[in-house]
C-alpha positions in Angstrom: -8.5 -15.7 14.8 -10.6 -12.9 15.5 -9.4 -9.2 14.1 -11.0 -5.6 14.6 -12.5 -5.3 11.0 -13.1 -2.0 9.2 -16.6 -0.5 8.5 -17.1 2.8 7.2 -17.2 4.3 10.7 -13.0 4.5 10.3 -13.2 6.7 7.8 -14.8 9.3 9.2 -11.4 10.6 10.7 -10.9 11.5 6.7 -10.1 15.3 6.1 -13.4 17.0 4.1 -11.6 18.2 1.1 -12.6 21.4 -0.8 -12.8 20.1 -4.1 -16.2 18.5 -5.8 -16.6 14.2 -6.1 -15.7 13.2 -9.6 -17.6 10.5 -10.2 -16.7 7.6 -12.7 -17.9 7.8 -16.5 -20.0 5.1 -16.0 -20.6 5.3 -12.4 -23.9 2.6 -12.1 -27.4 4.0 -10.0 -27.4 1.3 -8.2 -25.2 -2.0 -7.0 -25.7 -4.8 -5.1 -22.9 -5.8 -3.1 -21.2 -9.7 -3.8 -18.9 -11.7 -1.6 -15.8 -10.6 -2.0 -16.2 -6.9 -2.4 -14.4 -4.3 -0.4 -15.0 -1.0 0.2 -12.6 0.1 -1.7 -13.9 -1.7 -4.7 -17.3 -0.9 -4.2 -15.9 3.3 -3.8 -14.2 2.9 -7.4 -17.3 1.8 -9.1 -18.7 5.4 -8.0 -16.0 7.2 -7.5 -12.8 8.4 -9.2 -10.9 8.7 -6.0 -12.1 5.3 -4.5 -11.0 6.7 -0.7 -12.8 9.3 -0.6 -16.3 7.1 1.5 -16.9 9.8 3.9 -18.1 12.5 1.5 -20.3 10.8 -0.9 -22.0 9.1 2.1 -22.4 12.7 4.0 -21.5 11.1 6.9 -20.5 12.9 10.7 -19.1 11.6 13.6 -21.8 11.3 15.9 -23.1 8.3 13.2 -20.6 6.1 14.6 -22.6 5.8 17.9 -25.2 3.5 15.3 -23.5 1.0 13.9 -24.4 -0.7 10.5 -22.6 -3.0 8.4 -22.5 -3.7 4.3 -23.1 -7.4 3.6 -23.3 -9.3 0.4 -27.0 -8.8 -0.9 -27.3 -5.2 0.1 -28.4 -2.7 -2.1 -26.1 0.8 -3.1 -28.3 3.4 -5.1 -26.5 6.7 -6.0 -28.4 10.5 -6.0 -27.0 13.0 -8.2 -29.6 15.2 -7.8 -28.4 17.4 -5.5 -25.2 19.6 -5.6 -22.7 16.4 -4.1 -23.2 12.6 -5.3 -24.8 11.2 -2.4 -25.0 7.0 -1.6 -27.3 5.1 0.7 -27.9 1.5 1.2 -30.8 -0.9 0.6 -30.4 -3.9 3.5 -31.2 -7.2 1.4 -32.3 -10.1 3.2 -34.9 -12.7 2.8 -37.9 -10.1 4.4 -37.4 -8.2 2.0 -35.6 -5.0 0.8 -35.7 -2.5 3.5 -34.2 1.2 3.0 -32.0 2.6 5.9 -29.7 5.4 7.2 -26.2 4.4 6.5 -24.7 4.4 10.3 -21.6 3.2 9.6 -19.4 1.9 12.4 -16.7 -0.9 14.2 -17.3 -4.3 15.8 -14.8 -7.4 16.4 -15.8 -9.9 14.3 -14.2 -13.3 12.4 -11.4 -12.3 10.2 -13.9 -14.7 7.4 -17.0 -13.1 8.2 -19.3 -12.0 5.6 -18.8 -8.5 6.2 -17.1 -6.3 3.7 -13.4 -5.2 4.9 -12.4 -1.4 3.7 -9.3 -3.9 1.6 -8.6 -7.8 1.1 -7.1 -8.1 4.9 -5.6 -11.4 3.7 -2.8 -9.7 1.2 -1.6 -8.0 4.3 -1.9 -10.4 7.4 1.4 -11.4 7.2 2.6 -8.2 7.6 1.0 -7.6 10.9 1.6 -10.2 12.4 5.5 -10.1 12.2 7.7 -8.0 12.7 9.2 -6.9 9.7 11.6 -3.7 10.2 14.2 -3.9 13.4 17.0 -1.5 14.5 20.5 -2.3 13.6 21.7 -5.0 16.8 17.9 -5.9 17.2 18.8 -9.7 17.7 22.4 -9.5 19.4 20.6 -10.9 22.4 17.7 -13.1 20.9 18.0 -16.8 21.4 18.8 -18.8 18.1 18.3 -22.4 16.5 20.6 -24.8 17.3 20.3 -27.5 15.4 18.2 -31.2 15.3 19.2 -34.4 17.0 16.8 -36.0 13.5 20.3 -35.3 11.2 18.8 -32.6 8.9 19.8 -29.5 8.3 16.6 -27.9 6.9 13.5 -27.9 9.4 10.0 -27.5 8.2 6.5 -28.0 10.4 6.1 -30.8 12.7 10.0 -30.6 13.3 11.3 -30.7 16.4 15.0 -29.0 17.4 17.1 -27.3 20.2 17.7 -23.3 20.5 18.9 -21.4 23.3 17.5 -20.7 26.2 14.8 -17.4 25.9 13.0 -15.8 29.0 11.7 -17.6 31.2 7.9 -18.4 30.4 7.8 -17.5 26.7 6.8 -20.4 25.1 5.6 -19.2 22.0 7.9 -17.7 19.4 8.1 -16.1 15.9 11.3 -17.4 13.6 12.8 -14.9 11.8 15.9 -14.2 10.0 17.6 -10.8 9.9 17.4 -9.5 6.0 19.3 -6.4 4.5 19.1 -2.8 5.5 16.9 -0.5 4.1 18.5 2.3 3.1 17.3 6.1 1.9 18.6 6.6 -2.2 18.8 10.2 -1.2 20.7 10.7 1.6 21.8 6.8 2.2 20.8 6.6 5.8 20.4 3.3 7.2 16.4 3.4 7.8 16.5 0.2 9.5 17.0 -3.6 8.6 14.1 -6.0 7.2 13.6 -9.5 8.6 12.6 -12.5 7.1 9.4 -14.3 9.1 10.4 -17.9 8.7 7.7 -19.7 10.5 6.4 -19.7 14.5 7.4 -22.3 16.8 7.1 -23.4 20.6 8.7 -24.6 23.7 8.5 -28.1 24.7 10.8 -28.0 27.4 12.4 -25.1 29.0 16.1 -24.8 29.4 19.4 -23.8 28.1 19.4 -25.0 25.2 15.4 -25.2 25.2 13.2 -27.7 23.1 11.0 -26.7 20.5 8.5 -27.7 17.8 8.0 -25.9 14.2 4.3 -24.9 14.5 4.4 -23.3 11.1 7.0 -22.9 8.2 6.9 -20.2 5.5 10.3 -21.0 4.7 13.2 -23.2 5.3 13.9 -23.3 8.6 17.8 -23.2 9.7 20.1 -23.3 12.1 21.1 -19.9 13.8 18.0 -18.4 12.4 16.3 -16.2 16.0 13.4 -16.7 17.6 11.8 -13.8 18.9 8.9 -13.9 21.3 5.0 -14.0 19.2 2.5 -11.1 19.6 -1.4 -12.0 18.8 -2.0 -8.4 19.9 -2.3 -7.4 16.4 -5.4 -4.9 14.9 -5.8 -3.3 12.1 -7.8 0.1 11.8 -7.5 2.0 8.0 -9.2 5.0 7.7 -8.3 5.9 4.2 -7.6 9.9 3.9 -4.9 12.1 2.4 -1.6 12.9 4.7 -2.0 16.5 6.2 1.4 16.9 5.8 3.0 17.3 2.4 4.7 13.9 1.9 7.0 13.4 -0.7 9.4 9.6 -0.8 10.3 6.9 -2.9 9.7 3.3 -3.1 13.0 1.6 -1.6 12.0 -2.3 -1.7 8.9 -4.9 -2.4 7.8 -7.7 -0.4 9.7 -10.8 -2.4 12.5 -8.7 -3.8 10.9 -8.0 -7.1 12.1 -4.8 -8.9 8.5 -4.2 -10.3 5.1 -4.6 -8.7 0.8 -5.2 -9.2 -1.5 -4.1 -7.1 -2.4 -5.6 -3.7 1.7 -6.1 -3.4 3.4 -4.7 -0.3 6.0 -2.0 -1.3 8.1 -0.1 1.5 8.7 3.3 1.5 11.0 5.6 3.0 8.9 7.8 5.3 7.6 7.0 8.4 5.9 8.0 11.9 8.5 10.9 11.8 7.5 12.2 8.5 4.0 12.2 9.6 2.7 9.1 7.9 -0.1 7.0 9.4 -1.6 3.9 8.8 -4.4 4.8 6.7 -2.7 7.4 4.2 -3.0 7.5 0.7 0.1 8.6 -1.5 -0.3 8.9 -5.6 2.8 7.0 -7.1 5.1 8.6 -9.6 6.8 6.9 -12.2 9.9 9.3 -12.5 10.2 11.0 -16.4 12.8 10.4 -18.5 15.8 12.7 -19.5 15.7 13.9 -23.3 18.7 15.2 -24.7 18.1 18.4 -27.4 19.8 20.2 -29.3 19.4 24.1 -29.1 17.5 24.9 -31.8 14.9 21.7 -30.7 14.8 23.2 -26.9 13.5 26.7 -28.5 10.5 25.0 -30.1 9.5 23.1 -26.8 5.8 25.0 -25.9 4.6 25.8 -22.5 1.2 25.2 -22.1 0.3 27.4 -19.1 -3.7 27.0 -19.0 -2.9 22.9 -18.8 -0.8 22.9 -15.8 -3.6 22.6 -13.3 -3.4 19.2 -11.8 0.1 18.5 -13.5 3.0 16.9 -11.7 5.7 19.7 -11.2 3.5 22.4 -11.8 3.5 23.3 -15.7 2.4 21.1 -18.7 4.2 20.9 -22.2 4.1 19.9 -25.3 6.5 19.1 -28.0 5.9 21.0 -31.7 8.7 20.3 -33.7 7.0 17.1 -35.6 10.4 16.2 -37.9 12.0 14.7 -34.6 9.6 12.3 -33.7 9.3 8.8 -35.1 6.1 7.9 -37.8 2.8 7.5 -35.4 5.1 9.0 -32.4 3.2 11.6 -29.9 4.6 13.1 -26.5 2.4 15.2 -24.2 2.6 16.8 -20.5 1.4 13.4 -19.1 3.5 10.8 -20.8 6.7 9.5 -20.0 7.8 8.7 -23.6 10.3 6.0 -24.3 13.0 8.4 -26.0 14.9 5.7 -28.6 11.0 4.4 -29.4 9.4 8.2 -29.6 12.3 10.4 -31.1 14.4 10.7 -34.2 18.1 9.9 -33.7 19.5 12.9 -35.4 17.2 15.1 -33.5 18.7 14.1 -29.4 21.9 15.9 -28.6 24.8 14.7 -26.1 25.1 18.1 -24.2 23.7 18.2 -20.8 22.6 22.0 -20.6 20.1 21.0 -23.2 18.0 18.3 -21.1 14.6 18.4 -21.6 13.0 16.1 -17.8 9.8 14.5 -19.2 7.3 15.3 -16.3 6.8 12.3 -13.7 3.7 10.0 -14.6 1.2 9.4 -12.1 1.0 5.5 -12.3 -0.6 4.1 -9.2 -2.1 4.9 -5.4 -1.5 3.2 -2.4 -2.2 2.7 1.4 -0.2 2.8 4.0 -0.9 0.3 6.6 2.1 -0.2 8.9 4.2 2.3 10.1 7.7 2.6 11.8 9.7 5.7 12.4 11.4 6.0 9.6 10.0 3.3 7.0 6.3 2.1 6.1 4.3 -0.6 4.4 1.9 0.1 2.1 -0.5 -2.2 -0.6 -0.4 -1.2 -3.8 -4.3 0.1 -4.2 -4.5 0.6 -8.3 -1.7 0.3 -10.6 -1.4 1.7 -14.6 0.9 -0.8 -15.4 3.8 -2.0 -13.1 5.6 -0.2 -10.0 8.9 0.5 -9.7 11.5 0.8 -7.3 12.6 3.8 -6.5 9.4 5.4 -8.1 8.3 8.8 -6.3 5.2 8.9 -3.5 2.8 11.9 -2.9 0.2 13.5 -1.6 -2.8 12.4 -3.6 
């Protein structure tokens, strides 16, 4: 199958942001790029904020007219000695090194070619090639499987079985199985419904019922489960950059049902096109603080740190002073979500409600969106400090 793959020319629709690079502790002066490598991974050796290509390479638009691509074998050497980290690239190859311009740009090439993708394409090729989100009614009208005259309930590849009759001339066909509604924690609006993708299948022999063959099972494949008409139209441009809008969501379900999630897992949020989200975006995950309970006399001796706020979730840091109420070897500070029955004295947590001390939220992850409905999206889970949660809070990076 052959894909539109992402060179660096897609992310040069990436806002310029005011602020300077910050580049990695031990950001290397040079690397040579492996098989495997994406751009992403290559951007986090240098760079703290791993999306943010355009600016370290000083690229512009009119670059894209000259396209070059990064292969395994090439060389990356990093200048600091100028006001902005700057990259270029060494071409490898068996003539010898040769130095070049970094015109970055797009091409159609094999989905396994050697050239390095902007993220593993593989973690989220199921994702567009199926639908995955669908109104409420979507498949009122879709034909379904019937059933097998081979006596077995389950079906599987290779199978062969009767459905309905679909539109005329459709002979190729996606299996899917309508899954449960998304739905908004805050306001509880139906967002849409999920679907299962089961397998694909074709037509053998038109008619109503129709004959068809189980090209490809996922899953078990059962009776009344629809078949909805395949699209190999799919492409995926990313162009990692910040929303321009402020975004703020949550994280309302992960691909396989799990209730915590790694990185380079699909999560599903509930924003979408008519939030202003587009494939591409990066959103900073929030891992939502905890609720401390003090008394009075322990609330007066929580200490505002003002000149620590900048960059801090919420807008001021804190810190907690009263030593005598936390546990031997405890500490708890502006950007820690503290485990309260682990970090604080019994005696010193109160039961009154007017007393609550929020723990900040905890920055705990980025990730990408890269499939977008109105009022839902997919994103992969870029980089992770430990697991993500459901119902964990996404935001502007």
């Amino acid at each position: 199958m052959r894909q539109l793959v992402v060179t660096l020319a897609l992310l040069l629709a990436a806002p310029v942001l005011a602020d300077t690079l910050k580049l990695q502790d031990n950001a290397p002066d040079t690397y040579v790029v492996v098989k495997g490598d994406t751009l992403w991974d290559i951007s986090g050796r240098f760079l703290k904020d791993p999306w943010r290509w355009p600016q370290i390479w000083n690229l512009n638009r009119e670059e894209v007219k000259n396209p070059h691509w990064i292969y395994p074998g090439d060389l990356i050497v990093l200048d600091r000695s100028g006001k902005e980290p700057r990259l270029s690239l060494v071409k490898g190859g068996k003539n010898g090194m040769q130095t070049v311009k970094l015109s970055p740009g797009v091409r159609t090439t094999d989905i396994d070619g050697e050239a390095i993708t902007s993220i593993p394409i593989r973690v989220i090729h199921p994702f567009l090639s199926q639908p995955r989100v669908v109104p409420q009614g979507a498949f009122d009208d879709a034909p379904f499987i019937l059933g097998s005259n081979a006596e077995r309930v389950v079906l599987a590849a290779g199978d062969d079985a009767f459905a309905t009759g679909g539109k005329s001339g459709v002979t190729r066909w996606n299996v899917l199985r309508p899954g449960k509604a998304l739905k908004d924690p805050e306001t509880g609006e139906v967002l849409g419904h999920e679907v299962e993708y089961l397998g694909d299948a074709r037509t053998l022999v038109e008619g109503a019922p129709q004959k068809i063959r189980i090209t490809q099972s996922a899953q078990e494949i059962l009776p009344r489960d629809k078949l909805v008409e395949a699209d190999d139209s799919t492409t995926f441009e990313y162009i990692p950059h910040a929303p321009e809008a402020q975004i703020s969501g949550r994280i309302i379900s992960a691909y396989g049902g799990l209730s915590d999630s790694g990185r380079y897992q699909t999560v599903v949020i509930n924003r979408g096109s008519r939030d202003g989200l587009e494939p591409g975006h990066v959103l900073s995950v929030f891992r939502e603080g905890q609720a401390v309970m003090l008394t009075r006399d322990e609330k007066d001796r929580m200490t505002w740190v003002n000149e620590k706020s900048t960059g801090v979730p919420n807008g001021g840091a804190w810190l907690y002073n009263d030593v005598r109420c936390l546990k031997e070897n405890s500490k708890v500070t502006y950007d820690q979500a503290a485990d309260v029955r682990n970090s604080f004295r019994s005696t010193c947590l109160g039961n009154n409600s007017d007393r609550a001390i929020k723990l900040p939220d905890a920055r705990s992850g980025l990730v990408m969106v890269y499939r977008v409905y109105e009022r839902v999206s997919y994103a992969l889970i870029m980089q992770s400090d430990g697991p993500v949660y459901l119902l964990d809070t996404v935001k502007n990076p």
